[in-house]
C-alpha positions in Angstrom: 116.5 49.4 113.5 117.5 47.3 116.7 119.1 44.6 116.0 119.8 42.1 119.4 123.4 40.0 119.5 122.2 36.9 121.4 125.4 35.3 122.4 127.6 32.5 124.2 130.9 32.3 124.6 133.2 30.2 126.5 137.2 31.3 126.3 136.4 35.1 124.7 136.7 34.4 120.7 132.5 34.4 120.2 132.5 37.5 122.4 134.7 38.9 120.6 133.2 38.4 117.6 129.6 39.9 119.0 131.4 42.8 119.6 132.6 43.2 116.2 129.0 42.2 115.1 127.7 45.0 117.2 129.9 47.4 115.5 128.9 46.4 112.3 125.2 47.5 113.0 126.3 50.6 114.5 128.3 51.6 111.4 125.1 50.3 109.2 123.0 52.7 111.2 121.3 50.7 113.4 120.9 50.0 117.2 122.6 46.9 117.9 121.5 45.2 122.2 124.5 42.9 122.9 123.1 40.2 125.3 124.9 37.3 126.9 122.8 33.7 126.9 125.7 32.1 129.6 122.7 33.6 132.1 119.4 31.8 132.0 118.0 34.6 133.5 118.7 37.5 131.1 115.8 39.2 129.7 115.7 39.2 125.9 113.2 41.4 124.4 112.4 40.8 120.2 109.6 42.8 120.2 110.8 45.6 118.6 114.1 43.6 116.6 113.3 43.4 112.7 116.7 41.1 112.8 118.5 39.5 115.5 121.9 38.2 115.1 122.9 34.5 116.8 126.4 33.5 117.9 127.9 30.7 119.9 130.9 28.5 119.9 130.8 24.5 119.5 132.5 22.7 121.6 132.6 18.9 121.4 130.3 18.9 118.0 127.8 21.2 120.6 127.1 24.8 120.8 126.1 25.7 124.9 123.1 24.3 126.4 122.0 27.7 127.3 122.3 28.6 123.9 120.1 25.2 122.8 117.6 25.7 125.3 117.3 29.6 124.2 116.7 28.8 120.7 114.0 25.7 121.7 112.1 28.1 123.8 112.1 31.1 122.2 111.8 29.7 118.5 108.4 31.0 118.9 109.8 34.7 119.6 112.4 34.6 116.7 110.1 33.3 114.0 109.0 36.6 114.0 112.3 38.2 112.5 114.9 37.6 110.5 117.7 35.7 111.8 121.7 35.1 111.4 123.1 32.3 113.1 127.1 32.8 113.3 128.4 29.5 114.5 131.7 29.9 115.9 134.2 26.6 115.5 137.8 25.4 114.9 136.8 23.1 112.0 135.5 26.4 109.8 138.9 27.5 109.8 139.9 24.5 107.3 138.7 23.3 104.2 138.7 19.6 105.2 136.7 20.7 108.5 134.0 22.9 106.6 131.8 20.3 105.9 131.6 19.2 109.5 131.8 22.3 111.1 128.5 22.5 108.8 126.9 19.4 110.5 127.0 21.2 114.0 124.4 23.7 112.1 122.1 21.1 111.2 122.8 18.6 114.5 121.1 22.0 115.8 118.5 22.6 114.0 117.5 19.0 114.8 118.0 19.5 118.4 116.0 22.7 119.0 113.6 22.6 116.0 114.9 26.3 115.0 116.2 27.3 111.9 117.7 30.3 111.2 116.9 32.1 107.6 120.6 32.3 107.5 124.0 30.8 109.3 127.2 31.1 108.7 130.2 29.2 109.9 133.5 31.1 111.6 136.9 30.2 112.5 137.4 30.5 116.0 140.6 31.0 117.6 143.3 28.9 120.2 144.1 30.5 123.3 146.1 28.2 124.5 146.8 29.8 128.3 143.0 29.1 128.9 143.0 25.4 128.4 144.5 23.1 131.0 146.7 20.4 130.3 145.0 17.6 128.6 142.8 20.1 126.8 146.2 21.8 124.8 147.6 18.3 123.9 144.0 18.0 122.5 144.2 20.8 120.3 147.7 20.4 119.3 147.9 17.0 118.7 144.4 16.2 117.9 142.2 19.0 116.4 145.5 21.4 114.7 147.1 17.9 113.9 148.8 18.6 110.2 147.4 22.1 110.0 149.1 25.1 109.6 149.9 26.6 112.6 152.4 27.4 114.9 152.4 25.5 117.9 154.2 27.8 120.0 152.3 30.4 119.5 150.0 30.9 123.1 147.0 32.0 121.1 146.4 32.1 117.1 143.1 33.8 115.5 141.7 31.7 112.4 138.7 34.5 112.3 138.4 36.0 108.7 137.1 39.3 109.8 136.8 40.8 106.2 134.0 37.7 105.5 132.6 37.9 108.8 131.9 41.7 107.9 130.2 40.8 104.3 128.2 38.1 105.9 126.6 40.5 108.8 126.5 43.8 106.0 124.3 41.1 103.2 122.2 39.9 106.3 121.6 43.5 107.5 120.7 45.0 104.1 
């Protein structure tokens, strides 16, 4: 079975967790096709995927336009398999965040009228390096504020890779 990984990602974590989806199918059996939204202009072929596999970051309550504009035009396209929607944020790394990291899922689905048969939300990660200025005393102070975390730590993976793994094996199955 193919099984295309349409992706985004801006600072590495969603790519990194594509990859790890793509491995997934490969250990399942099946042909994952890893292919990166960030250019308009990729070709993504579903004729032959009985599944296809969704992932993008939010940033600022918003997952990537390209991946928005994907999903609005090619709704059409993926209504014809199965689909997982992995959306990758900080807030689904803590309880009190869950529920809103949830909203971004459904602000979606408004926006592009797509809905996936199933999502999931996933922890991202801080890579501090990568973020200017303004952006670090943002996370620090703003987004980790009262979490657990250590601050001087340049990057920190909230990721649970052991229920990112059931997720993908139930939705492949």
């Amino acid at each position: 079975m193919t099984v295309p990984i349409l992706f985004q990602s801006f600072e590495g974590q969603t790519r990194k967790i594509a990859d790890f989806a793509v491995q997934v199918v490969r250990e399942g059996g099946g042909t994952p096709r890893l292919i990166d939204l960030s250019d308009p202009m990729v070709a993504v072929p579903l004729e032959d995927a009985e599944r296809v596999i969704l992932a993008a970051p939010v940033h600022e309550r918003r997952h990537p336009q390209e991946f928005e504009i994907f999903l609005t035009t090619g709704k059409g396209d993926l209504g014809h398999c199965k689909t997982l929607l992995l959306s990758v944020s900080m807030n689904a790394a803590f309880p009190e965040g869950r529920a809103e990291a949830q909203d971004y899922v459904t602000e979606l689905q408004m926006r592009t009228g797509f809905t996936p048969d199933a999502s999931a939300i996933v922890a991202g990660a801080v890579q501090m390096p990568k973020y200017d200025y303004f952006a670090a005393q943002v996370v620090q102070h703003v987004v980790l504020k009262g979490k657990d975390f250590d601050a001087e730590a340049a990057e920190h993976e909230f990721t649970d890779w052991d229920a990112l793994r059931a997720t993908l094996t139930a939705f492949l199955a």
